[in-house]
N, C-alpha and C positions, 0 to 999 in steps of 0.2 A: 347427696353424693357421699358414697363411701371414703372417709379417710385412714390413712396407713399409719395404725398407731403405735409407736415406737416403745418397747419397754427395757427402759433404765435398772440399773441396779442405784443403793444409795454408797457407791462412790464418789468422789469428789468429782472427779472426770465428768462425770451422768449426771450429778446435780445443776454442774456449769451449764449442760450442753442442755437440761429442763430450763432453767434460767434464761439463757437464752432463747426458749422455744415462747415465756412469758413473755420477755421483755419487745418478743415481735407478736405480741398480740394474741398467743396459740394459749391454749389448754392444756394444764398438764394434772392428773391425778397425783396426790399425795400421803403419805401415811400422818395422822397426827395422835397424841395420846386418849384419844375419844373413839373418832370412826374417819375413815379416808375422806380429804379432803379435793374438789375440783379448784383447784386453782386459777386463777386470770390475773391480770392487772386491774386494781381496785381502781387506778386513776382515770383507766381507760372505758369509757361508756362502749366502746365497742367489743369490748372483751368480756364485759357484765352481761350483752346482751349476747351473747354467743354461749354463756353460763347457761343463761336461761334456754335457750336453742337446743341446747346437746342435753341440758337433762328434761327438757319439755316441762318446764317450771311457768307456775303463773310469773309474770314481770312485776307483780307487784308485792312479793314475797322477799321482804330483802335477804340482802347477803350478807355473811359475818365476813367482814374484813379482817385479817392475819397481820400480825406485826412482830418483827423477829424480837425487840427485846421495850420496856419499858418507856426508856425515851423517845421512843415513836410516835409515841398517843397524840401528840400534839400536831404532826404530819396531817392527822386525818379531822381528830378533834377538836372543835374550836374552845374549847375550852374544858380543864384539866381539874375539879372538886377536889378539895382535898380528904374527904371519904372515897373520894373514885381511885385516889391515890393510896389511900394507907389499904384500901381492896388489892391494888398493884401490887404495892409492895411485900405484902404477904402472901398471895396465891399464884401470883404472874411468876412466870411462867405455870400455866395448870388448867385446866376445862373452865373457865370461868370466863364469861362474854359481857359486858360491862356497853350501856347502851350510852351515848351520849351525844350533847350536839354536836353536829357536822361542820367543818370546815365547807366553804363553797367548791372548793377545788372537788371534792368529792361528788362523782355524778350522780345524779337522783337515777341511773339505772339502776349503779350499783344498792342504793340503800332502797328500793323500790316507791322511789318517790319523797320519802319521808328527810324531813328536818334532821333527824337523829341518823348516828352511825353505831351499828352493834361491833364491837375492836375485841379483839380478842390476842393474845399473846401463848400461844401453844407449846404445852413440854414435852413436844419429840424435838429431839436434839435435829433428825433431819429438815423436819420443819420449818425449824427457824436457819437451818444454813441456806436452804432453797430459800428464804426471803431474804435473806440479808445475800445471795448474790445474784435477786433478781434489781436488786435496786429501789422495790417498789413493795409498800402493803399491796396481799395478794385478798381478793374476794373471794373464797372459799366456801360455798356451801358443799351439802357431802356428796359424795361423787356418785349417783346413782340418781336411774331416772324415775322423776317424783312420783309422791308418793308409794316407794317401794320401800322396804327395809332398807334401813342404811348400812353401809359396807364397811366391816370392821376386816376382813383381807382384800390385798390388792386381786385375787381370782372375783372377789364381789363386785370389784370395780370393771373386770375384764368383762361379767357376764353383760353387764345391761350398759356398757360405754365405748367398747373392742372397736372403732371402725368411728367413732363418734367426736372423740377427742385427740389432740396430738400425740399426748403420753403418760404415760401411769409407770410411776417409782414404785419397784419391787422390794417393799419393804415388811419388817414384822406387822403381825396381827396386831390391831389396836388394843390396849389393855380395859381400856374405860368402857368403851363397848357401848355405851351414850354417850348423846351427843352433849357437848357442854350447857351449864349452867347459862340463862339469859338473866342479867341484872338491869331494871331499868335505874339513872345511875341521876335522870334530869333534874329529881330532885334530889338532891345531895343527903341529904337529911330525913328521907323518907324512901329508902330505897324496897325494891319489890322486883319480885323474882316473877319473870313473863313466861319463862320454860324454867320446868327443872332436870337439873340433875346433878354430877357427882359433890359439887360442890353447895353444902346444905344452907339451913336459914341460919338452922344454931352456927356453922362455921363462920358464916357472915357477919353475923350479932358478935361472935365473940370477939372479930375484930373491929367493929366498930364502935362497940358498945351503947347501940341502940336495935330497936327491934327490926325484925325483917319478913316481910310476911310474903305469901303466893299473889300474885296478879288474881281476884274471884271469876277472872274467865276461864281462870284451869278448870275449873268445878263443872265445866258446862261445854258441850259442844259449839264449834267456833258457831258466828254467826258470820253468815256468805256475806251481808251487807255491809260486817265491819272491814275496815283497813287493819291489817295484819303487824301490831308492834314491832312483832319477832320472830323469829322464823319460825318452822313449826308451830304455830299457831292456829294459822285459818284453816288450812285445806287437810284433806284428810293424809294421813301419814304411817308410813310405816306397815303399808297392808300388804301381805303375803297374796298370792295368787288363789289360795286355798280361804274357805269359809274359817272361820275363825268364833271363836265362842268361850268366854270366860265362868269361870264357877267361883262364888265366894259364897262364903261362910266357914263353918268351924273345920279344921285342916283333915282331919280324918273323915267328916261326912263330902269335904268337896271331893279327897281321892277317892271317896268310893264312888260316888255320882259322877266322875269321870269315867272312873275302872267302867263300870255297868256302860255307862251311854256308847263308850267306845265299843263292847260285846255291840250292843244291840246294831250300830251305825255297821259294824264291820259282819256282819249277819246278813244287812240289807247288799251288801259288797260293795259297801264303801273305802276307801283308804284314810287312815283316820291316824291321825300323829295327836299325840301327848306331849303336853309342856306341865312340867311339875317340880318348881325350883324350893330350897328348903332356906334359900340367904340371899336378900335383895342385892349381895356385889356378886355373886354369881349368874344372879339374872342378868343385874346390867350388864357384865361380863361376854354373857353366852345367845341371851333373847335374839337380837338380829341374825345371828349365826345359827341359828336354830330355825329360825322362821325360813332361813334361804332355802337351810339342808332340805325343809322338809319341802318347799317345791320345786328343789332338784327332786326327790322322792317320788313327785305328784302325787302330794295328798290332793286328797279332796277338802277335808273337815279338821280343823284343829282342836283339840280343845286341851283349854288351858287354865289353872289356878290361879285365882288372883291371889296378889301378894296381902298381907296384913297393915295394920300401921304401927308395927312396933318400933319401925327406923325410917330417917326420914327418905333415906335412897330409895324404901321401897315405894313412896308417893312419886319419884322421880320416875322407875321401872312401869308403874302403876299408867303413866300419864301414857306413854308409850304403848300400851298392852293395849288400854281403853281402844287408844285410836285405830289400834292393829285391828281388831278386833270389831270399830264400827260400835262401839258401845256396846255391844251385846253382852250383857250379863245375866245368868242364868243362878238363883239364888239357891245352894243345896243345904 
């Protein structure tokens, strides 16, 4: 059944009246400094399951819970590392998702069954006022139905959730453009990043003063058998409607191995868009937003540059592309 979904500005007035719409149980779309947030009530199992409902998510993919400021952790947390903390206290508010054990209060909807809870404390300013007057950590995966790009403006949230959800806050364009950084956090002392992005391993290391390395399942497409850490991880993600095809190697033979492949595809009368970024924060920036335009466009065929490893965002942009893309890399 179609629903009548309400669009808010981020006035205080709008944000009450989303607040309200969470605290009885509804969905409300959100801006955060990554990519749009769906919102629910993290405490309420029936609100995690209606998450998964509206954006046709496996249920066993959990959710990053929202927390408007710091001393929150301990609401959902059952317990607070003091490396989980000095990560707090230096990045929070900022893309950074911090995994830890669960309080029992917290429904195994929302964390997709799992012992651990992924908490995150987000730096849009609007973000954190919708949670601090919903009363409640909200469970927020990105507002968009799975496996699509993620939605860095609230129009990306209108296309695939208009009719689906209760309400989506009209606010700026996401600047991060990725989705946040997942830190597994269970061992204090041995921490490891399950998703990347804005926020790196050197940034990590440098506040903890110990190393910080990638989860070895980035390296490798998910396995369907395993249980999924953290979000974005098992199922496939991020895929454009259009075929999708990466070129790596040296920058000037992959443009040209693009340039030619696109003649030839657009010969056959194909519609054939081009992705070719020259700075990994411009990718993370711009990539979802580009993936969308180009099937409002209706491409057919993408093709696109992989990024290099000269920085570490561009392995964050990288993991992103892979999955868009279906792993398809084409060596020029």
């Amino acid at each position: 059944m179609r629903m009548d979904t309400k669009y808010l500005t981020i006035e205080d007035a709008d944000l009450r009246k989303a607040a309200e719409i969470i605290r009885a149980g509804g969905l409300v779309a959100f801006p955060t400094e990554t990519v749009y947030g769906l919102g629910g009530d993290a405490m309420s199992a029936q609100s995690s399951v209606k998450i998964y409902k509206a954006k046709g998510r496996p249920s066993d993919n959990p959710l990053i819970v929202h927390i408007a400021k710091v001393g929150d952790v301990l609401r959902v947390a059952e317990s607070f590392p003091d490396n989980a903390r000095k990560l707090a206290d230096a990045i929070w508010p900022g893309p950074m998702t911090m995994v830890l054990p669960k309080r029992a209060e917290v429904p195994d909807e929302t964390t997709g069954g799992l012992s651990t809870v992924a908490l995150r404390c987000p730096a849009n300013e609007v973000a954190r006022r919708l949670i601090e007057y919903a009363g409640t950590p909200l469970a927020a995966p990105s507002a968009n139905i799975s496996g699509r790009p993620s939605p860095t403006r609230w129009e990306h949230v209108r296309s695939d959730l208009d009719g689906k959800i209760d309400a989506i806050i009209i606010g700026e364009p996401c600047i991060g453009g990725i989705e946040s950084t997942v830190i597994d956090m269970t061992l204090p002392d041995s921490p490891q990043i399950l998703r990347p992005g804005l926020i790196t391993p050197a940034r990590i290391s440098e506040v903890l003063g110990i190393a910080c390395g990638y989860d070895p399942a980035l390296a490798e497409e998910a396995d369907a058998q395993t249980a999924p850490k953290s979000p974005g991880t098992k199922y496939r993600h991020y895929t454009p409607r259009a075929e999708m095809m990466l070129y790596r190697g040296d920058s000037s033979k992959v443009r040209e191995a693009i340039l030619e492949d696109a003649r030839a595809l657009r010969a056959q009368g194909k519609r054939v868009g081009t992705i070719i970024y020259e700075d990994g924060r411009e990718a993370a920036q711009n990539l979802f937003k580009d993936l969308r335009q180009m099937d409002e466009d209706g491409v057919d065929i993408i093709l696109a540059s992989a990024l290099d490893n000269s920085e570490e965002i561009n392995y964050s942009v990288m993991n992103r592309m892979l999955k868009a893309a279906g792993y398809v890399v084409k060596e020029a």
